[in-house]
Every structure is written in structure tokens, then in C-alpha cells.
SEGU-155147 format. One record per residue (C-alpha): x, y, z. Coordinates in steps of 0.2 Angstrom, whole numbers, padded with zeros to 4 digits, m for minus. Last residue first. Layout:
BEGIN
x; y; z
X; Y; Z
...
This chain:
BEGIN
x; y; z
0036; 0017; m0162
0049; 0013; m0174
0057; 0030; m0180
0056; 0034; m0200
0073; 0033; m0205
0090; 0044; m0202
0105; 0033; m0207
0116; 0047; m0211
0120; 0050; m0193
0118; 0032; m0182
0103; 0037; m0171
0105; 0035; m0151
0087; 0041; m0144
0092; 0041; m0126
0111; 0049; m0121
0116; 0048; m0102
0126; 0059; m0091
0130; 0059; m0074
0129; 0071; m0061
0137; 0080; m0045
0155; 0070; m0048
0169; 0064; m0042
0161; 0045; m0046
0164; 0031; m0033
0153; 0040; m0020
0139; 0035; m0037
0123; 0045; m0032
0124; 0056; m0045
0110; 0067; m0052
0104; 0065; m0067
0108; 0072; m0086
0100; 0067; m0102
0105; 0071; m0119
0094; 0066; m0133
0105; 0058; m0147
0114; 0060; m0163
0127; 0049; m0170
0143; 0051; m0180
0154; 0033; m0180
0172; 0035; m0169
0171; 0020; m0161
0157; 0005; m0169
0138; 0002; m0169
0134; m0005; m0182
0138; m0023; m0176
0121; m0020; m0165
0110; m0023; m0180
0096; m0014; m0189
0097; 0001; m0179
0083; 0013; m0181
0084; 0019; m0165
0100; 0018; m0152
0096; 0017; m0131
0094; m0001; m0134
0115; m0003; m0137
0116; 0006; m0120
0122; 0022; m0120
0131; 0034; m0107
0137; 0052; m0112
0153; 0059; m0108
0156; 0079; m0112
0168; 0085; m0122
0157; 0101; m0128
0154; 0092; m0146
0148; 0078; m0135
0159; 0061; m0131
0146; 0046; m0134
0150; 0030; m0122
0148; 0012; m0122
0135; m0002; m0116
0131; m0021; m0123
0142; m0028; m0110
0150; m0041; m0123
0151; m0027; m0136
0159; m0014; m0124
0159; 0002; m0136
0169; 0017; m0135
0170; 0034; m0142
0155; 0036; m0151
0155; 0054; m0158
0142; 0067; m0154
0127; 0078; m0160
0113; 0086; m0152
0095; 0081; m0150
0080; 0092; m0147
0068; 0080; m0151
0055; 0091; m0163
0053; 0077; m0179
0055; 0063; m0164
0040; 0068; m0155
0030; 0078; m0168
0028; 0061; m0176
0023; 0052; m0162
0010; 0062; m0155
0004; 0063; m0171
0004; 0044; m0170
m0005; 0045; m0154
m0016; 0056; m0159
m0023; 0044; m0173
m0023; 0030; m0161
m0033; 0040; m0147
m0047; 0042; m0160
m0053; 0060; m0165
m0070; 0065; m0170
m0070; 0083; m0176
m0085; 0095; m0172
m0085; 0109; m0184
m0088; 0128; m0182
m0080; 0129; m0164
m0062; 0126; m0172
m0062; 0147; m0177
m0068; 0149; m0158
m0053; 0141; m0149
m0061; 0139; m0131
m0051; 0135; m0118
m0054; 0152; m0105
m0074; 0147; m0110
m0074; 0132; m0098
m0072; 0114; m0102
m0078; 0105; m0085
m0068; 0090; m0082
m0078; 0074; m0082
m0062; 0062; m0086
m0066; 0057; m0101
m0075; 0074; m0106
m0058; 0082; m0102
m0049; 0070; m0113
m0062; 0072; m0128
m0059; 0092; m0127
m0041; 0089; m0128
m0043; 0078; m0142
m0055; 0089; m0151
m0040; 0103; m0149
m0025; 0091; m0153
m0033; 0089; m0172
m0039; 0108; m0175
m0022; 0111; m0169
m0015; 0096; m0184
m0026; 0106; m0196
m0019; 0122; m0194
m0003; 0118; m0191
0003; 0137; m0195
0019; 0139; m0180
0005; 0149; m0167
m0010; 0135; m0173
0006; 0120; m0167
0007; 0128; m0149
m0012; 0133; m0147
m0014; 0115; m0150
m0001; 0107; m0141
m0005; 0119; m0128
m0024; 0111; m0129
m0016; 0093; m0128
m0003; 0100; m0111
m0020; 0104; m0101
m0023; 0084; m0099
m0007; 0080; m0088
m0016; 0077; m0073
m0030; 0065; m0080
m0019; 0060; m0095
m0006; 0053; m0081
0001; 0041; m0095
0019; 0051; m0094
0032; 0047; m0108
0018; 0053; m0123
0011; 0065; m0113
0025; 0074; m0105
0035; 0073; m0121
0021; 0083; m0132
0021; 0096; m0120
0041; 0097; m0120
0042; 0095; m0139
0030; 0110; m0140
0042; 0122; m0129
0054; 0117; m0143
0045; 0122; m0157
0040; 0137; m0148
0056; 0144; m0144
0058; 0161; m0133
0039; 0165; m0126
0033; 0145; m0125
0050; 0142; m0116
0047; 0145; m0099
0029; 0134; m0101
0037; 0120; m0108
0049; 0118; m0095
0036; 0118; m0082
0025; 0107; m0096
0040; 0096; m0093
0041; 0096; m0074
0021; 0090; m0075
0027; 0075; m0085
0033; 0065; m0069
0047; 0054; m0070
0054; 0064; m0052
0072; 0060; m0055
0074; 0060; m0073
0059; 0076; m0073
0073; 0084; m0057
0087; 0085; m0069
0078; 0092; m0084
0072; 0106; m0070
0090; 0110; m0066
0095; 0112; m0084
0079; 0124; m0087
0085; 0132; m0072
0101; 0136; m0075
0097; 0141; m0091
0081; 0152; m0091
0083; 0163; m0077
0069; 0173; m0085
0058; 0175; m0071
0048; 0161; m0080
0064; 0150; m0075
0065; 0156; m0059
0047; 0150; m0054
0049; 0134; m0063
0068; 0131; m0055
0058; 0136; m0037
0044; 0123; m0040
0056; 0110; m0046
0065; 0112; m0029
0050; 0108; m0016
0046; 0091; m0030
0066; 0086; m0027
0065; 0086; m0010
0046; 0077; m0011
0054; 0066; m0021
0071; 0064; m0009
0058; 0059; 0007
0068; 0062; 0022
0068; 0081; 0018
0080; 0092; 0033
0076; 0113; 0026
0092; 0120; 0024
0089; 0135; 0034
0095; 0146; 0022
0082; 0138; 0010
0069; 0146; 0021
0074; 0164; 0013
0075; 0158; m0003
0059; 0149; m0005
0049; 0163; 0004
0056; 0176; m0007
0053; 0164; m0023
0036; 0163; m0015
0031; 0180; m0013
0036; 0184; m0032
0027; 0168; m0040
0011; 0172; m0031
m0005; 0161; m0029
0001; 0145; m0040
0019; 0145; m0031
0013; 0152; m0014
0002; 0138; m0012
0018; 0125; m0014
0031; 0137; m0004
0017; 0134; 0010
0017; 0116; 0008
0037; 0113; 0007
0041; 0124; 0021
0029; 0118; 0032
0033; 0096; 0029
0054; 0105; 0030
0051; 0114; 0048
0042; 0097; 0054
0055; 0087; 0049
0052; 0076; 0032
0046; 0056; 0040
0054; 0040; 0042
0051; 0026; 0030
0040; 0012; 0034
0043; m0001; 0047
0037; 0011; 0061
0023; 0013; 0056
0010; 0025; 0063
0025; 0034; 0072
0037; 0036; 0057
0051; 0042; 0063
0058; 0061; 0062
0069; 0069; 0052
0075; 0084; 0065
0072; 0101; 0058
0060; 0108; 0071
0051; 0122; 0068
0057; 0140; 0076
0063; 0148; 0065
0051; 0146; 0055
0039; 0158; 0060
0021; 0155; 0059
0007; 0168; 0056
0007; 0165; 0036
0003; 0148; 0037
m0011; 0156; 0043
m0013; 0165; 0030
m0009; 0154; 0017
m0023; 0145; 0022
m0036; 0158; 0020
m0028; 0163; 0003
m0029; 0144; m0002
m0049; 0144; 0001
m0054; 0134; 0015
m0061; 0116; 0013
m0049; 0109; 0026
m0039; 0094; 0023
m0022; 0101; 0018
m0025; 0116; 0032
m0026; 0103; 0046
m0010; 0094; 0041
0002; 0109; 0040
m0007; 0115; 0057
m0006; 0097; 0066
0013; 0102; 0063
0012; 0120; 0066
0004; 0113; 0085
0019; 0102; 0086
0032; 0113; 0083
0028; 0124; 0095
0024; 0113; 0111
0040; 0122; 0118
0051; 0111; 0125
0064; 0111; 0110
0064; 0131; 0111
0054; 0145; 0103
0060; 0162; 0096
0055; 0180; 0096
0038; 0174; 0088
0034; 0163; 0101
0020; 0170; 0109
0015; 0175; 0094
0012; 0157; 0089
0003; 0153; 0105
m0006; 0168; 0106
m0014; 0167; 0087
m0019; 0146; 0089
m0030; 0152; 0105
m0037; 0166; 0094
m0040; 0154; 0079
m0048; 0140; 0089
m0062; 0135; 0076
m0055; 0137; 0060
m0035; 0131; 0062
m0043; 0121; 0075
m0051; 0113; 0061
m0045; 0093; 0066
m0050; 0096; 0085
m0041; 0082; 0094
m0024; 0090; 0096
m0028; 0109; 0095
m0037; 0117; 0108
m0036; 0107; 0125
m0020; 0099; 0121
m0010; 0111; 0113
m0014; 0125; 0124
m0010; 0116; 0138
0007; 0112; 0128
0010; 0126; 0126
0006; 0133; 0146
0019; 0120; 0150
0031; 0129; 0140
0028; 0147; 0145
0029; 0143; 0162
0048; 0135; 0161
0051; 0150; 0148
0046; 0162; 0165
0065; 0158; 0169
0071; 0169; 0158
0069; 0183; 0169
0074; 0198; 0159
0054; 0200; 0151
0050; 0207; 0171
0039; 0220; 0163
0028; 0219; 0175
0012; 0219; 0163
0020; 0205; 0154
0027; 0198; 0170
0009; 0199; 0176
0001; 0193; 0160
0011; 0178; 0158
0007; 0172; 0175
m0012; 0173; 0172
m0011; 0165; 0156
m0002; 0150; 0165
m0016; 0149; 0181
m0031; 0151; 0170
m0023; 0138; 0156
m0020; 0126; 0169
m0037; 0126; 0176
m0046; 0125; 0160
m0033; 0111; 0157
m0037; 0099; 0171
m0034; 0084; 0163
m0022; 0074; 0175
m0009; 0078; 0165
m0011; 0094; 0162
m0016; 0099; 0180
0002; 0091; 0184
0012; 0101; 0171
0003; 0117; 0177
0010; 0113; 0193
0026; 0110; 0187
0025; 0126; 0179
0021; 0135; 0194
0037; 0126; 0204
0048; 0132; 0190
0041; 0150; 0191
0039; 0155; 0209
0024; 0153; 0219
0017; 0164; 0230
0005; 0171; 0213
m0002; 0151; 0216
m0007; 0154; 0232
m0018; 0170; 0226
m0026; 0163; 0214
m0033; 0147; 0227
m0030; 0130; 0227
């Protein structure tokens, strides 16, 4: 068919053209005859006729199928094509549209591609989310297993996660501007990881105590010692004892040591700051034997020169029981009164000095020699612990737990 029998036609009928030569494999065809459209009611300024949507469409997913869905570094490779399909979207896209699709294979492309994060959040840069699906969607691959974040919250959350190590300010801008859009998670954790990244951010913007609270939430949810060193790291500038107990919790209740390895040489740093000079010296030859473990290469930027005089042989029990000792001596604990105790059912609860209910189990306590100690109205001390609540019959956002139960007055050395 020749150029000039396609300009006769008007713009549903072209697009159902272009639809055909699609699907019958015919793309250079159907890009020459949908660019060529565009350009005329471009040139034309004809941008009142909504109808050239139906054109633009089909010329997506033209795009989309001859540049993008078989080429797994389109991103690379095809960066003009992928450049006029998400500018030609930029004052909005529709359900038709092969939009939300190409970002999709995008988000996946740029997690596999060897490009430096800058590059990558470029071109994450060039997409606007407005127009990204935010339907859960199924799990394709297999169908039995859960379904899958939308398309808008899989973007969201992998761009706010480069932006969080390259730029704090950019991404809190990013986070709270996306947020609007309540990004749809099927996946809690990776919900709960997308919000832990903002509380961290906000928390070394000084926001400390919302956020801190918020990011003790999300470690009960997530168990993951990486939300500690987050609180760690907040609080290093305010209270260093505490800031060390968080460092020293993520690697005694987290045995990730290969993720989780840069919290020994904080401990040190940490513990040389507050005049432990021989228990730094201590953490700091088991950082360096953790990163040898797991072949890590230990660059200058660790380097505690006044340690480098000596070479120190530490076993993992000996660190473990400083471990340990710094554990329960730092516990930021606070200080309650039993109001309730269900023998038979081996649970009760604490009321806080604030008038707050905390939940027990009779193995929550330490250093209890017998259960039949544990009696209304006694003193004890314990870690408080907050979670969210997923409880309908409970009015409430969270609930409340107390770990490390310890009768007051009856303080021993803990059994580890």
C-alpha cells in the first residue's frame, strides 16, 4: 500500500491497520506509517483531535515489540526509540498505551545491566509515573505463587532505592511525591523495605523520633539487621551507647555476617569513641577476619592505624561473648509493672510508666529461676517492642510486646 493511500485514511482505520502489520510482524512498516502520522498532526498542529490516541497506541506497542520486548539492554541499545515513546507520553498515557509495559521490562533491564547507578537512574529518570499502572498484577510465570507489586509500585520502589545511596535529598523528594499516588505493593516486605528507606533518610535529617519508632516497627516486621544499623547510624551523633547497642543487636539477632559485616568495624570505631580501647582493638581484628571470610576487599577508608601496629587473633567465641556482654549491659530497656499473669496460658501483660500495655510470655523473662515468680504488681524491666497490628478485632495500629522480662532487684548475669 502506498504513503499516500495510507494519509486518505482517517485515524481509527490507520490504527487498525498499524494493528494488523503488528500482528502479522510487519513492524518496520507499522512504525514508518505511525511515526509518519504523528509528525503530520504534529507539524499540523491538529493536537485537539483526540482521536490520533488510537494511532498513538498502536504505534506503542509497535515500538514495544520491535525494540524493547526481546532485547534485554534496550535501555542501552534502543535509547532514542525508548526516549520518543516515554516523551510521547509525558502529558499522560492511557490503559491502551504500551507504556506501562515498556517501563516495566525497563525496571527489570536496569536491575541486570552492568551500568553505573547514575546511568540508571537516569533513565528511570525519563519516566513519568503518572502514568504506570497501579493494578496488583498476577503472577504470570506461576500462577500458583503470589501475585505481583503493580508496575507503578516495582518503579517506585527501585528508583527511591538508587536514589537512597546516591542522594538522600532527591529521594525523600521522590518518595513524597510518588507516595501521593499510594503506590499498590502486593508483597508487604518489599512495602515495608520501600518505607524503611524513607524513615532512614528522615531520621538522618533529624526527624529522629517518628522515624526511629517507625523504623523499630519495620526490623519486627522485616527481622533484618540492616533496619538496625539504619537506627544505629541516626543516632551515632546524639547517643553513642545506644547507637552501639543497635550495631551490636543487628549482628547478634541477625546471622547475615556477609551483609551485616560493616556493623564489627562501627562496634569498633563506637566503643574507641566511649574509651574501650582494648575491646575496639578486639571488634576491629574481627571485622577484618569477617571481610577476609567472605573475600571482601579491606580498603584504606577502614583502616584504624594506631591497631595496625599489632596483629590480633580473634576467635568467634570470644566475640560472641563480648557480643553478648555489651548486648544486655547497653539494652535500652525501660521499666513497668506486671499487671496480669495467666499462669495456665503462660502469658500476661506489663503496664509501662506511660500506661502503655506490653505483652509477655513467661520465656520472654531472663534470669528467672521459676515461673511462680512471676506475680501482679512485681517491678520488672524489659525491651519494649512494637508491631503492626493485623488483629480487625483489636482498634488498634499496633501492638506491644516486652522481650527481655527481668524481675527488678534480681539483676544476674544473663544466660546466653
Amino acid at each position: 500500500m502506498d504513503m499516500s493511500e495510507y494519509d486518505k485514511l482517517n485515524n481509527y482505520e490507520l490504527s487498525q491497520v498499524i494493528k494488523r502489520l503488528r500482528t502479522e510482524n510487519q513492524l518496520d512498516e507499522a512504525e514508518k506509517i505511525g511515526k509518519r502520522r504523528l509528525e503530520q498532526y504534529t507539524h499540523e498542529s491538529k493536537n485537539n483531535d483526540k482521536s490520533i490516541n488510537l494511532v498513538k497506541n498502536q504505534y506503542s506497542w509497535v515500538l514495544y515489540y520491535k525494540y524493547f520486548k526481546n532485547n534485554p539492554n534496550f535501555h542501552v541499545k534502543y535509547y532514542k526509540q525508548l526516549k520518543e515513546l516515554l516523551e510521547m507520553y509525558k502529558d499522560g498515557a492511557d490503559k491502551y498505551s504500551s507504556y506501562s509495559r515498556t517501563v516495566d521490562l525497563l525496571v527489570k533491564n536496569v536491575k541486570n545491566s552492568q551500568i553505573s547507578s547514575d546511568q540508571k537512574i537516569y533513565y528511570l529518570s525519563l519516566v513519568n509515573p503518572d502514568n504506570l499502572d497501579n493494578e496488583i498484577r498476577p503472577n504470570e510465570k506461576n500462577p500458583e505463587k503470589k501475585p505481583l507489586d503493580s508496575i507503578l509500585a516495582s518503579y517506585v520502589s527501585y528508583t527511591a532505592k538508587l536514589l537512597h545511596v546516591k542522594d538522600l535529598n532527591r529521594f525523600l523528594s521522590f518518595y513524597e511525591k510518588t507516595e501521593s499516588k499510594k503506590p499498590n505493593f502486593a508483597n508487604s516486605q518489599n512495602k515495608y523495605w520501600h518505607m524503611s528507606k524513607y524513615y532512614h533518610a528522615k531520621a538522618l535529617r533529624g526527624d529522629l523520633e517518628e522515624a526511629i519508632t517507625w523504623l523499630k516497627i519495620l526490623r519486627n516486621e522485616l527481622k533484618n539487621g540492616i533496619i538496625d544499623q539504619y537506627i544505629a547510624e541516626a543516632l551515632k551523633k546524639k547517643d553513642k551507647k545506644k547507637a552501639l547497642w543497635y550495631y551490636i543487636k543487628s549482628v547478634k539477632t541477625d546471622g547475615n555476617l556477609n551483609i551485616l559485616y560493616r556493623s564489627f568495624w562501627y562496634i569498633s570505631n563506637l566503643l574507641r569513641e566511649l574509651g574501650e580501647v582494648e575491646d575496639s582493638k578486639l571488634f576491629y581484628f574481627y571485622f577484618k577476619k569477617v571481610m577476609d571470610k567472605y573475600g571482601y576487599k579491606f580498603t584504606d577508608n577502614f583502616v584504624i592505624q594506631e591497631f595496625e601496629k599489632e596483629v590480633l587473633n580473634v576467635s568467634d567465641k570470644e566475640a560472641k561473648k563480648k557480643i553478648d556482654k555489651y548486648f544486655y549491659e547497653l539494652m535500652p530497656k525501660e521499666e513497668g509493672t506486671i499487671k496480669i499473669y495467666f499462669k495456665d496460658r503462660g502469658f500476661g501483660f506489663i503496664t509501662s510508666k506511660n500506661n502503655i500495655e506490653f505483652y509477655f510470655k513467661s520465656n520472654n523473662f531472663i534470669n528467672l529461676k521459676d515461673t511462680s515468680e512471676i506475680i501482679a504488681h512485681k517491678k520488672v524491666s524489659f525491651l519494649p517492642e512494637v508491631k503492626l497490628n493485623f488483629d480487625p478485632k483489636k482498634n488498634q495500629e499496633f501492638s506491644y510486646f516486652a522481650e527481655y522480662v527481668e524481675l527488678i532487684n534480681t539483676k544476674a548475669e544473663p544466660n546466653t
